[in-house]
C-alpha positions, 0 to 999 in steps of 0.5 A: 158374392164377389169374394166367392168369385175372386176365390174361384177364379183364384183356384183356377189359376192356382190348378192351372199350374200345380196339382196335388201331387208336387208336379208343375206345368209351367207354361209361358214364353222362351225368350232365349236358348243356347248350347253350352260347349258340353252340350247342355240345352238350356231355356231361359222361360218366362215363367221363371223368368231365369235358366233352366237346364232341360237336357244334354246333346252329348249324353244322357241327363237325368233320365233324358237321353239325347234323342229325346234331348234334340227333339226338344232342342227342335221343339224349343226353336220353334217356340223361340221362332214363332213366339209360341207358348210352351208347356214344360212339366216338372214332377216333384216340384212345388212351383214354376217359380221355385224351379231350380236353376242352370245345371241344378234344374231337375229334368222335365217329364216332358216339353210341349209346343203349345199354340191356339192357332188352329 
């Protein structure tokens, strides 16, 4: 019986951060954002424990445009701040671990700011 449960709480953890169809939702903490000179915004997460691209300030980056970009540059701070957890979905990924890194990270579909405190 206590197999049954570990197997449970295995696959739990497991659709937590992955579905069937190759997209991940990687949640966790970010330690640490910065510009680069050509406007890239990069996000140094947790559940990487490494950097990631997440879009461009100057021009659009894989389907991000600049707009979108800055929102989450805004949203990104805040987590950075406040010590808030985010959300950061990945479409056609297998894990969160496996995420490219730097300028070759593939484009989030979205970035959320996630918090429990009412």
């Amino acid at each position: 019986m206590k197999y049954f449960y570990l197997g449970v709480l295995v696959s739990c953890l497991f659709l937590s951060t992955a579905s069937s169809d190759g997209s991940v939702y990687c949640q966790g903490k970010i330690n640490k954002v910065y510009i680069t000179s050509n406007g890239n915004v990069v996000i140094y997460g947790d559940y990487l424990n490494n950097y990631t691209q997440i879009c461009s300030l100057n021009s659009t980056w894989n389907n991000v445009d600049t707009m979108t970009c800055a929102s989450w540059l805004a949203l990104a701070k805040t987590a950075v701040t406040e010590r808030s957890d985010v959300i950061v979905y990945y479409a056609n990924e297998s894990s969160c671990t496996s995420i490219p890194t730097y300028e070759n990270s593939p484009a989030p579909y979205y970035f959320m700011l996630y918090t429990t405190t009412p």
